[in-house]
Structures are given as C-alpha cells and as structure tokens.
C-alpha positions as CSV (number, residue, x, y, z in Angstrom):
1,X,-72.5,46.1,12.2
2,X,-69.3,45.3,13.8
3,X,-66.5,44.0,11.4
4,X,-64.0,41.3,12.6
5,X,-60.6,41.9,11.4
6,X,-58.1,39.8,10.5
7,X,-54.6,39.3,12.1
8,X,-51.6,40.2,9.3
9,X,-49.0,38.1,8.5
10,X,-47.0,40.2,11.1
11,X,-48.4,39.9,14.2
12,X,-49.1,36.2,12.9
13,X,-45.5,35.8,13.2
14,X,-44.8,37.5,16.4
15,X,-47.8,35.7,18.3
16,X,-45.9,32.3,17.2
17,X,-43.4,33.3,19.6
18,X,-39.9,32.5,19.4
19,X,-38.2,29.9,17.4
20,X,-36.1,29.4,14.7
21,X,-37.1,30.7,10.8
22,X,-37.2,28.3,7.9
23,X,-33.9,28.7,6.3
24,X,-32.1,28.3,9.9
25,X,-33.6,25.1,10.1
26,X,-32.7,24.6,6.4
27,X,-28.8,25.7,7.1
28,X,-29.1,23.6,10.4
29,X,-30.8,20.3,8.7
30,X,-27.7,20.4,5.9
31,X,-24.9,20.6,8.5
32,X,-25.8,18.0,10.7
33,X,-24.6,14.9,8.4
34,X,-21.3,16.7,8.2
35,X,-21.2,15.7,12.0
36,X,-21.1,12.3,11.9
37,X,-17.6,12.9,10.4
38,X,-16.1,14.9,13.3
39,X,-15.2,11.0,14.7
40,X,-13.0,10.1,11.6
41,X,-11.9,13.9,11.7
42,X,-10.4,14.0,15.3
43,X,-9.0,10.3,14.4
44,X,-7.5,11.2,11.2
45,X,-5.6,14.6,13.0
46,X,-4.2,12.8,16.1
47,X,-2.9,9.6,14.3
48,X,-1.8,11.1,10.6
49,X,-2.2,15.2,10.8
50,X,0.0,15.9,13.6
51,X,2.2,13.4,13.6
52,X,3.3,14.1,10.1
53,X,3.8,17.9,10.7
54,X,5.9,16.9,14.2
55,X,7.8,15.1,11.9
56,X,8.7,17.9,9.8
57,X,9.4,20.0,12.3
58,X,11.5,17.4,14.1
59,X,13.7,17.2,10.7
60,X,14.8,20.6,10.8
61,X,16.2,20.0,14.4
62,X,19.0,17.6,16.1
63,X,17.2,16.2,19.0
64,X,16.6,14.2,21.4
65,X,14.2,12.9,24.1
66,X,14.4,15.9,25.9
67,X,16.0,19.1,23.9
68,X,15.8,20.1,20.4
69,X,17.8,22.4,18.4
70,X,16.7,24.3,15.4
71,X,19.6,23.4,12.8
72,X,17.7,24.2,9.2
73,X,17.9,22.0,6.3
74,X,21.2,20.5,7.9
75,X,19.8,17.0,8.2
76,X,18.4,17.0,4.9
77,X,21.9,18.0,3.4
78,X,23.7,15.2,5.3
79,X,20.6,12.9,4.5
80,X,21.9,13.5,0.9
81,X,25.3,13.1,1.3
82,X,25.2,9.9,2.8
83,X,27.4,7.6,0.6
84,X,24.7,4.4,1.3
85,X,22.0,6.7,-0.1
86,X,22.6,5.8,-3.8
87,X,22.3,2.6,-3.7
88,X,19.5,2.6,-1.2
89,X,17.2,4.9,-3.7
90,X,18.1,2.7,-6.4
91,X,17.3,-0.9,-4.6
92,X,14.0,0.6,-3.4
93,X,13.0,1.3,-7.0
94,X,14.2,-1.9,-7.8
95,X,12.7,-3.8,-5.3
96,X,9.0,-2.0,-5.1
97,X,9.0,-2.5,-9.2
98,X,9.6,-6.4,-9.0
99,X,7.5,-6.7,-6.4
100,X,4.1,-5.0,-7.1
101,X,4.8,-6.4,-11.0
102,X,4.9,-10.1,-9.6
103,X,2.0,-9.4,-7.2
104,X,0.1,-8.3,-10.2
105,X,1.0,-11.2,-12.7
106,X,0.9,-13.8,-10.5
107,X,-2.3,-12.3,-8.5
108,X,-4.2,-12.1,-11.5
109,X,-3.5,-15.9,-12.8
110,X,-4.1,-17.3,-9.4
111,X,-7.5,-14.7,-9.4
112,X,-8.4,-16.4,-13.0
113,X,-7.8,-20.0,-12.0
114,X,-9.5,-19.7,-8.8
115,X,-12.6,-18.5,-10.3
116,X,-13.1,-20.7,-12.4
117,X,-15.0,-24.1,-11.9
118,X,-12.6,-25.9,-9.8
119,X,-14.0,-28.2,-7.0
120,X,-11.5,-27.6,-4.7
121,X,-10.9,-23.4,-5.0
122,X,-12.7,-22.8,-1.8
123,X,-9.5,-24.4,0.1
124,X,-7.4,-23.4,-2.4
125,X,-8.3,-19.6,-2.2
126,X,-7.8,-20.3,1.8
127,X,-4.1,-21.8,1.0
128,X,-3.3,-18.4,-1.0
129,X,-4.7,-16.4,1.4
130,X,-2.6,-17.7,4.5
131,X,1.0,-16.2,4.4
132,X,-0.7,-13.0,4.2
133,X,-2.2,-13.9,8.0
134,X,1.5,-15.0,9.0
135,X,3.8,-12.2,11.2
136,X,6.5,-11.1,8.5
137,X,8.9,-11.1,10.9
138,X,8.5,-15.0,11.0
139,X,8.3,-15.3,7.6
140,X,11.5,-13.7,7.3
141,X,13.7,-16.1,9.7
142,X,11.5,-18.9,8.5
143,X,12.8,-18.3,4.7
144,X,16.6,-17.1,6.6
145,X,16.5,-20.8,7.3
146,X,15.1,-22.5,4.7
147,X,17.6,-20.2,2.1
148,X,20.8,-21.0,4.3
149,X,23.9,-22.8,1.8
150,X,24.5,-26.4,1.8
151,X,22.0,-26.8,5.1
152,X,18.7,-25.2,3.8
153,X,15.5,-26.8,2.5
154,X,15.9,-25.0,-1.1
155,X,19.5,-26.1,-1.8
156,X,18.9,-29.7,-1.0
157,X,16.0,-29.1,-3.2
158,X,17.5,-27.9,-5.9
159,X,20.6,-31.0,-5.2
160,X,18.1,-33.5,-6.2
161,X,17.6,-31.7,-9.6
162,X,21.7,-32.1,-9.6
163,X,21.2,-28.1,-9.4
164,X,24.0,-26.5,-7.0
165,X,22.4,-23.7,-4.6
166,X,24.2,-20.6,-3.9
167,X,24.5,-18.4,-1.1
168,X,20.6,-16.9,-1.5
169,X,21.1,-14.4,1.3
170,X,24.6,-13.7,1.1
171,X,25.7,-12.8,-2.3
172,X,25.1,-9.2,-3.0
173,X,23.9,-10.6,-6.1
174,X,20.9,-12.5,-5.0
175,X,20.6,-11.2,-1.8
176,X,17.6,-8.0,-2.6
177,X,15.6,-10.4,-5.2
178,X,15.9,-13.9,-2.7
179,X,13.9,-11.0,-0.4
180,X,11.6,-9.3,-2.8
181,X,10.7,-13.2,-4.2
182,X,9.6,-13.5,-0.6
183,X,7.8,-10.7,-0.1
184,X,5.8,-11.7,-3.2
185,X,4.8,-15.0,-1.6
186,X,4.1,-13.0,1.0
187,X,1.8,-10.6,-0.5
188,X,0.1,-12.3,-3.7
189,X,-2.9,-13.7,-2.1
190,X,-4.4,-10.3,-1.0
191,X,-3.5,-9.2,-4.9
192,X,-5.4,-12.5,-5.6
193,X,-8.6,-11.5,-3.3
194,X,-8.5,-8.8,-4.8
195,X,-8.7,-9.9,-8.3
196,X,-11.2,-12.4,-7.9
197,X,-13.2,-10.1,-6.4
198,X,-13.1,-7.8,-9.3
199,X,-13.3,-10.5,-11.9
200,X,-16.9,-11.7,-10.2
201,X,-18.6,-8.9,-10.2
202,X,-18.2,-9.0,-14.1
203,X,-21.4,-9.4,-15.5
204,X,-22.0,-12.8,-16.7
205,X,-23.8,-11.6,-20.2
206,X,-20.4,-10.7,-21.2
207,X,-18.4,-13.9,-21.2
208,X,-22.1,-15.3,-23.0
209,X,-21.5,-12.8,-26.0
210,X,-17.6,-14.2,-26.4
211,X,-18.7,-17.8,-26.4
212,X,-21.3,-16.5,-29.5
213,X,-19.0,-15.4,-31.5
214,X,-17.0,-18.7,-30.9
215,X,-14.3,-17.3,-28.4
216,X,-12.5,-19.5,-26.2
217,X,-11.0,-19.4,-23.2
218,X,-8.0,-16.6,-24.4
219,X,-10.4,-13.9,-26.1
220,X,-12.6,-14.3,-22.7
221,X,-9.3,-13.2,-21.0
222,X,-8.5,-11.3,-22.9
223,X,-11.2,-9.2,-24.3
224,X,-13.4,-9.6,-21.4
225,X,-11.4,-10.7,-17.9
226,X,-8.5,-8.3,-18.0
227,X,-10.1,-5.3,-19.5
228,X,-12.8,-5.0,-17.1
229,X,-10.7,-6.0,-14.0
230,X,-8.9,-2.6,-14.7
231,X,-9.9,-1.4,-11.3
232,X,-8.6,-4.4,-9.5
233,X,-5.4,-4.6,-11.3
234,X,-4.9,-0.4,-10.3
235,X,-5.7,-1.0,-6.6
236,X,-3.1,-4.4,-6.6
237,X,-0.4,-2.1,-8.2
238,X,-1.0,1.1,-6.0
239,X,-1.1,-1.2,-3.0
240,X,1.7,-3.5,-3.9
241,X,4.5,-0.2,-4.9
242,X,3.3,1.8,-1.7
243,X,4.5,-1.6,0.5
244,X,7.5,-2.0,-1.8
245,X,8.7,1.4,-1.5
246,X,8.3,1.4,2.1
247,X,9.7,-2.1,3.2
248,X,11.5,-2.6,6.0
249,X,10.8,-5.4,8.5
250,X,11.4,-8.6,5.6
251,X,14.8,-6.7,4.5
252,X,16.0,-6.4,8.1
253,X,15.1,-9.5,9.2
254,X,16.5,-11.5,6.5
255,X,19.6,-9.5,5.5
256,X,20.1,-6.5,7.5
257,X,20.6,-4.7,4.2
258,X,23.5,-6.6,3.4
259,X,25.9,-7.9,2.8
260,X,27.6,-4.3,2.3
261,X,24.8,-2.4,1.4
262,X,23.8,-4.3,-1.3
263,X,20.4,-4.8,0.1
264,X,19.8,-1.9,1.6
265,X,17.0,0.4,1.1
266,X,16.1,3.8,2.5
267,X,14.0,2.5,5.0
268,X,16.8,0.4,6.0
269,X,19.4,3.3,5.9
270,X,17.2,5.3,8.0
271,X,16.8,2.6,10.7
272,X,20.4,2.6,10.9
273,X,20.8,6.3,11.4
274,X,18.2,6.5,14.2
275,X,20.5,3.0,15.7
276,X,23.3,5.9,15.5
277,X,21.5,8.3,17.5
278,X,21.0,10.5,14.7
279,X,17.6,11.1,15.3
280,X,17.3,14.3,13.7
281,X,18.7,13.0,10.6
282,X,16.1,9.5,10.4
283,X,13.3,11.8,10.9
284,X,14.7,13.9,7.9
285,X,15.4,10.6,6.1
286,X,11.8,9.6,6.9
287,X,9.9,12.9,5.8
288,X,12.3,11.9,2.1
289,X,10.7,8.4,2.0
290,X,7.5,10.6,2.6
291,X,7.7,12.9,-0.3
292,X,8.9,10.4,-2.4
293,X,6.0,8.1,-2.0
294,X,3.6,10.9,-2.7
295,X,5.6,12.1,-5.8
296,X,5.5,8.5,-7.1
297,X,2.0,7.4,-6.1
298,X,0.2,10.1,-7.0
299,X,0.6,11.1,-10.6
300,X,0.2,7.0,-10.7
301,X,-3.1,7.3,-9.3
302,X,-4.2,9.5,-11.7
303,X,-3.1,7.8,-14.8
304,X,-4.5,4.5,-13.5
305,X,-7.6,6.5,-13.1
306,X,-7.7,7.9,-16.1
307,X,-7.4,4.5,-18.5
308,X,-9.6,3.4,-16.2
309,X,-12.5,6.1,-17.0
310,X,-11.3,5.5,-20.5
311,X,-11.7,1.6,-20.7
C-alpha cells in the first residue's frame, strides 16, 4: 500500500515562491496614508520651514544681496536699543487688544442679529461681509480722505451735529485708535461669519428648553448663545490678536506711524530699518515680532482651549 504524504507548512511556503510576508504588507498597508501628506509636507518646508530658519540665520549677520557677515546677537542688541522701540511694543499691545476686543463685541452682535429672523439678512450678511473683500491698502487712503480736517466726509458729518472734528490722522492722540477703528470695520464681518456660523450649528432643542422655562430673548443669549459659541468667540480672538499684532499695511498707509512715532508699531519700525538698509537688523526685528507672537498666542490658545473643554 503506498502512502501519500503530505507537504509541511515549510515547503508549503517555499513552493509559494517569493513575495512579501503578512506583517510586511501589514507595516506597508499602515504607511501608505502617511503619503498622501508628503504634498502638504514639502509645501509647508519650502514656504514656512526654511524660510523661518534663513531668517534666523540672517539675524545673526549684517548683509546684503550678495555678502553676509556673521556679527552674533549684534542686531538683536541694537534692535533693543532702538529709542522708537518702546513705544512701538506698547502701541502694538495697544492696538492688537482694541482691535481683536471690538472684532469680538461687535462680531458677535452683528452674528446674533443676523441670525435671527430678519427678511432682509441674506443682503445684510453680504453688506458686512464686503470690506473684508476690499484691498487694505485702499481702504486705507480711502478713510486718509474721508478722515482729512475741515475737508473730510467725517468732519462735515460731525459739523451738522454742531460737533467740531479734529485732526483724526494727525494728532498723536487719535492718530493709532482713528486706525485700529478702521481696521475693525475692516475686519468684523469675517468675526461675524464666523459667529453665525457657530451660533447655527447650536442645536435648536436648546433655545426650546429656555422658552419652557419662560426665558426670553436675554437668558437665550445668555445662557444658551454665548456659552455654546465658545469655540467661535476663541477662533475670532486668536485670529483677530495675531492680525493686530502683526499689522502693517493700514498703519503705513494711513499714517506712516506718525506723527512722531506715535503710531508706530514694530512692524512699522522694522519696515523703516530695512528702508535704512539695515537689513540685518529688520530681519532681527522680524524674528522679535516672531517670538513674540508665539509667546503671546500660544499659552492663549491653550486657555481658550481649556474653558472651552470645560464649558
């Protein structure tokens, strides 16, 4: 009697022939999603990466287009010294505060009234909405204009109310909060998308529970609207500081940071520098405005984050 015998698990294996084992295909199956990031990746190094490390290599040099010479923390030290710089750190608190605080009040009243049952807040959402399409720059010598004494739109405005204007643009007392009012009409109708976009996706059943207990329009604000459009109200003030502390191009083009310096803020001061052919020095000014962005926005972040978890 002749026995047939059966192949082992072994030479099973070998007579598949080559290819690759379970787990490879495993390891190879849960690497390729992280591919479809390499895009983003590659975009992310060239535009942010290594510019920003150029930069800080380029503000511990004096140079120019085509030599460079290793000087140390010299710029950084003259950077500091600069007699402007006072005065620009403390208008660029000043003015990033008043702005991203107007932005928020006024973006969540406009949010709240244009989602509510008005026939008319389709256009009226598309009114808001349209200085934020508008080049700043013209915004700026638009409001140069209409802010100029005696001749401007506002003063004759205000002449009708038997109000007298003042120089908006040139008194170093109104000059920084004539801009930053600007930049707010400027800016408040993306705070508003913003808002109403978080205040519809509220879930109906909650306003239906106020009007139950016999709330009215206030405890639905205030217990229900602004409570649960916590993460719109973080992403308006995050938003709204990062472009206050970084504004430039309204400030310039309506006052030059002046008159004086009264106006001025870094991103101003640094502009001037690099005018001056101090290149080193802006760049050393610039990776400042850098580090102190990230020092402010980021232990921000996380407290906004955290009352938002909490609420």
């Amino acid at each position: 009697m002749v026995v047939e015998s059966r192949p082992s698990a072994g030479s099973r294996a070998k007579s598949a022939g080559p290819g690759p084992t379970r787990p490879a295909r495993r390891r190879r199956g849960a690497a390729q999603p992280y591919t479809l990031y390499l895009p983003a990746a590659v975009v992310y190094f060239v535009i942010f990466a290594i510019p920003t490390a150029m930069a800080f290599y380029f503000s511990l040099t004096r140079w120019t287009l085509f030599e460079s010479e290793f000087v140390g923390l010299e710029n950084f030290r003259d950077f500091f010294e600069d007699q402007s710089l006072r005065i620009g750190l403390q208008n660029t608190l000043i003015y990033a505060v008043v702005t991203s605080g107007l932005k928020v009040v006024f973006g969540l009243m406009l949010g709240v009234l244009l989602t509510s049952k008005l026939r008319t807040s389709g256009f009226l959402r598309s009114v808001v909405f349209f200085p934020v399409l508008v080049s700043t720059v013209a915004v700026g010598i638009t409001f140069s204009v209409l802010l100029r004494p005696d001749t401007g739109l506002v003063d004759k405005a205000l002449a009708l109310f038997c109000v007298s204007g003042t120089d908006w643009l040139g008194s170093a007392e109104t000059a920084l909060l004539s801009v930053a009012l600007v930049d707010v009409w400027k800016g408040v109708g993306l705070a508003t998308v913003i808002y109403i976009a978080g205040i519809l996706s509220i879930p109906p059943s909650y306003y239906e529970a106020v009007a139950v207990d016999g709330g009215g329009a206030w405890q639905r604000f205030r217990h229900v609207t602004f409570p649960l459009s916590w993460p719109a109200t973080s992403s308006v003030v995050l938003l709204s500081l990062i472009g206050g502390l970084r504004s430039f191009d309204l400030i310039w083009t309506m006052t030059r940071g002046g008159p004086g310096f009264s106006s001025d803020v870094i991103a101003s001061i640094i502009y001037k520098q690099y005018q001056a052919g101090f290149y080193g020095l802006s760049t050393a000014g610039n990776v400042v405005l850098f580090v102190l962005v990230t020092l402010l926005i980021l232990p921000l972040s996380w407290f906004l984050n955290r009352k938002e978890v909490a609420s």
